[in-house]
C-alpha positions as CSV (number, residue, x, y, z in Angstrom):
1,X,0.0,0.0,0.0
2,X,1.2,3.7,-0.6
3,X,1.6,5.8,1.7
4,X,1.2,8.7,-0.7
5,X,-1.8,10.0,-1.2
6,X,-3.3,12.1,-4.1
7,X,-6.3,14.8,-3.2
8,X,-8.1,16.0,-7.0
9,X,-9.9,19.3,-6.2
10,X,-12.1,21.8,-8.4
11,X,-11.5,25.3,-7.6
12,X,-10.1,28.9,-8.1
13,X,-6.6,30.2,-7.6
14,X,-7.0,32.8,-5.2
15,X,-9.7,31.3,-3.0
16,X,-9.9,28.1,-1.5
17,X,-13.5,29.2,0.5
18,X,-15.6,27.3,-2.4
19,X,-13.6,24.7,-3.2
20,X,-15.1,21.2,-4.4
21,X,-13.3,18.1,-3.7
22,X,-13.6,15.4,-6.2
23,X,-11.5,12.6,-4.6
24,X,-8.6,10.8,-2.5
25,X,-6.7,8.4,-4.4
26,X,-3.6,6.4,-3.9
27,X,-2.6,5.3,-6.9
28,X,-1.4,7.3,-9.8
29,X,-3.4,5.4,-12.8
30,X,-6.6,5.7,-10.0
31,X,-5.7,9.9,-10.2
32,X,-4.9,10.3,-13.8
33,X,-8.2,8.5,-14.7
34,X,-10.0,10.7,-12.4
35,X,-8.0,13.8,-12.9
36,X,-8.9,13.5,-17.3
37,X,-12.5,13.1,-16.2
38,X,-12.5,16.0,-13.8
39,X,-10.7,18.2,-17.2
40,X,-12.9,17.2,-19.5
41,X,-16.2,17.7,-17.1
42,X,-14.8,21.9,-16.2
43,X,-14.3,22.3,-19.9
44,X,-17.5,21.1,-20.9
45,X,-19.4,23.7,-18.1
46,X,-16.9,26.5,-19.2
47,X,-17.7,26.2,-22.7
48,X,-21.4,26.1,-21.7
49,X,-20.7,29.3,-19.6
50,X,-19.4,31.1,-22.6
51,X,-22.8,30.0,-24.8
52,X,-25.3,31.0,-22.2
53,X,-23.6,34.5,-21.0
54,X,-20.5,35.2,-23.4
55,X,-17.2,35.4,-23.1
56,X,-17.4,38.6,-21.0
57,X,-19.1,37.7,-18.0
58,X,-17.7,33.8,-18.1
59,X,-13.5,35.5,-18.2
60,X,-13.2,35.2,-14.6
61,X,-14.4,31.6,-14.1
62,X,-13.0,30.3,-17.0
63,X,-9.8,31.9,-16.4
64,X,-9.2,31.0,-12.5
65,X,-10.8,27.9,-12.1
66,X,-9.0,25.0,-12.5
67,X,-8.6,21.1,-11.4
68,X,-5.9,20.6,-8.9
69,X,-3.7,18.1,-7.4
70,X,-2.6,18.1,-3.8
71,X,-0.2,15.5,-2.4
72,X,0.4,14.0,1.2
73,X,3.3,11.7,1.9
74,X,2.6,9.8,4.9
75,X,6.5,8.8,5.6
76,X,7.6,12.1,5.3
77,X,5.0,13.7,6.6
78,X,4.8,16.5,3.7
79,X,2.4,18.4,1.1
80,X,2.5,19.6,-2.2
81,X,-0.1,21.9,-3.3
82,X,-1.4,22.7,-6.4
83,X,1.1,20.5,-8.4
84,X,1.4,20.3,-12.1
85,X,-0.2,17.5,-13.7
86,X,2.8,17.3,-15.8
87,X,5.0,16.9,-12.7
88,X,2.6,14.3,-10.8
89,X,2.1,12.0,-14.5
90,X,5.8,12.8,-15.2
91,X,8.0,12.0,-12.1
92,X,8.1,11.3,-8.8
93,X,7.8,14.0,-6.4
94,X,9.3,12.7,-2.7
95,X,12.6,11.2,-3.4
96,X,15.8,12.8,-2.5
97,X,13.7,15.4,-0.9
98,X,15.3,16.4,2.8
């Protein structure tokens, strides 16, 4: 079992108050499934956004809210917020770390 843990959030930039959270996984292929699901689903209600009201009043949303990864390493006791899918798919993020 890992003892690294994966948080997959909806939400904005600058504010956490109305975050969403979407799930808690431990595996990576258990996040990336989830995490392409959770992209596809906010582009889907942004480009909805922009047909109902236009692009004016949707720039905000569209523009600050985003899917994000957090990460807890149980052994080490640490977090990484808001961490690049690329980084999270691409490598791994608590070795060699003091």
């Amino acid at each position: 079992m890992s003892d690294t843990f994966y948080f997959l959030i909806r939400g904005f930039k600058e504010s956490h108050d109305v975050d969403v959270w979407l799930g808690i996984y431990d595996t990576l292929d258990l996040l990336h499934e989830a995490y392409d699901i959770a992209v596809k689903e906010l582009e889907k209600e942004h480009q909805e956004l922009i047909e109902k009201f236009g692009c004016n009043l949707s720039d905000y949303t569209i523009s600050n809210e985003k899917i994000m990864i957090n990460i807890y390493s149980q052994s080490t006791e640490m977090w990484k917020y808001d961490v690049s899918p690329d980084m999270v798919f691409g490598s791994v993020l608590f070795d060699n770390e003091s």
